[in-house]
C-alpha positions in Angstrom: 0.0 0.0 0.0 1.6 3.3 -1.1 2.1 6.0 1.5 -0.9 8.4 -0.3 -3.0 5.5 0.3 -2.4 5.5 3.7 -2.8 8.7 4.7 -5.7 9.0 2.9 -7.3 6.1 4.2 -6.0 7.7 8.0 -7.9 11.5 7.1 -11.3 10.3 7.4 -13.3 12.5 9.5 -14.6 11.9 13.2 -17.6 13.9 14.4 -18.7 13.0 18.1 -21.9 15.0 19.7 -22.2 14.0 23.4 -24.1 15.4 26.7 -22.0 14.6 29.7 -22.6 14.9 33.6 -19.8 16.7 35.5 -18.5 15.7 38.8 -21.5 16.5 41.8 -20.5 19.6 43.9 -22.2 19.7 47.3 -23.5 23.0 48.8 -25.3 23.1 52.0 -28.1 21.0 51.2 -27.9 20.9 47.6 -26.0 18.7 45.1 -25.4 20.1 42.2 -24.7 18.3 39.0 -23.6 20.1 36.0 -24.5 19.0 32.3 -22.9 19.7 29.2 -23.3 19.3 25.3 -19.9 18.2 23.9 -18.7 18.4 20.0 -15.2 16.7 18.8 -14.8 17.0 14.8 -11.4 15.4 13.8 -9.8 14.5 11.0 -6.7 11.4 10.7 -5.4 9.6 13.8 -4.4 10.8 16.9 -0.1 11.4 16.4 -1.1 10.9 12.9 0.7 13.0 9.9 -2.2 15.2 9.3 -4.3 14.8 12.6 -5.8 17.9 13.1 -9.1 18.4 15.7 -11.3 21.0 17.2 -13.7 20.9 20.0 -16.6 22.8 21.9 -18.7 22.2 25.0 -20.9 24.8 26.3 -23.2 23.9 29.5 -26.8 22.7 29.0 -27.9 22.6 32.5 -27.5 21.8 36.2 -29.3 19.0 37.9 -30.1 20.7 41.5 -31.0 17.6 43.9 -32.2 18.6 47.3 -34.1 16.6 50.0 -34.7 13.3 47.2 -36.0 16.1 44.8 -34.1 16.2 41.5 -34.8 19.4 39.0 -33.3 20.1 36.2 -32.6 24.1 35.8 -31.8 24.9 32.3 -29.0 27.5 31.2 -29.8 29.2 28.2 -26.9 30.1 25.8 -27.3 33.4 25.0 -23.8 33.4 22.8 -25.8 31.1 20.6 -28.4 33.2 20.0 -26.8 36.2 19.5 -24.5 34.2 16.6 -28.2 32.9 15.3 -29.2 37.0 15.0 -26.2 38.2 13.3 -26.1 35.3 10.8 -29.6 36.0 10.1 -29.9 39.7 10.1 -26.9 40.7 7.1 -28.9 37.9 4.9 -32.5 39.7 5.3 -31.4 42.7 4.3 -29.4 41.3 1.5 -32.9 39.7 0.5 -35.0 42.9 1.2 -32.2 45.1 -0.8 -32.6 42.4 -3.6 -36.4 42.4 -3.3 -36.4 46.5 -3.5 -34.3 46.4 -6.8 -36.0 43.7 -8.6 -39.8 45.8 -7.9 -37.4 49.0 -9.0 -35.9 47.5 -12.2 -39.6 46.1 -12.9 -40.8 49.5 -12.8 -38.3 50.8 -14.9 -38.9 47.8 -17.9 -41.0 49.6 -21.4 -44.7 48.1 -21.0 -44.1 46.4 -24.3 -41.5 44.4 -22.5 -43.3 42.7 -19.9 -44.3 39.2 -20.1 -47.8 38.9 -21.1 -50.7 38.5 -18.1 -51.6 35.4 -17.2 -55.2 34.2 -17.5 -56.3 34.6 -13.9 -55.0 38.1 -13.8 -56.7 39.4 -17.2 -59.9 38.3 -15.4 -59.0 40.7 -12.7 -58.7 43.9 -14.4 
């Protein structure tokens, strides 16, 4: 097998999503149990040639046991959200700003131009 085979064969890619419990911590009457969402995304072995990885965990929530009661108090990730909104609010205005020059250029076109009514909207008029 020639070398490019191998480290071809080695760069396949690993992806890992996992929700893991953190060590208990004990306060007063409470135990407290922290949860988080874990993501791994690899490529090739570990001490590979071209092993290369990244990872991210962020915490989901915290399991608050007291007196034989267990409740589960979600932590909201706020970081996410904000990432959502500024993903999301460049590419409506690129739509909207595409949507204003399309009706503008419309507008603009000769009437002999356009493309003939259909037949539902010559009933209209």
């Amino acid at each position: 097998m020639s070398m490019l085979t191998r480290v071809l064969r080695d760069l396949r890619p690993t992806v890992r999503l996992r929700t893991v419990q953190g060590e208990p911590v004990t306060v007063g009457e409470h135990q407290l149990v922290p949860i988080a969402r874990t993501l791994w995304i690899s490529i090739g072995r570990p001490g590979g040639i071209l092993a290369a990885g990244w990872a991210r965990s962020h915490p989901v929530a915290v399991l608050d046991t007291y007196r034989g009661q267990t409740r589960r108090i979600s932590i909201p990730d706020v970081t996410r959200r904000v990432q959502w909104a500024l993903l999301a609010i460049p590419l409506l205005l690129l739509a909207g700003a595409r949507l204003a020059r399309r009706a503008r250029a419309r507008e603009q076109e000769p009437l002999g131009h356009r493309a003939p009514l259909s037949t539902a909207a010559r009933c209209e008029e």
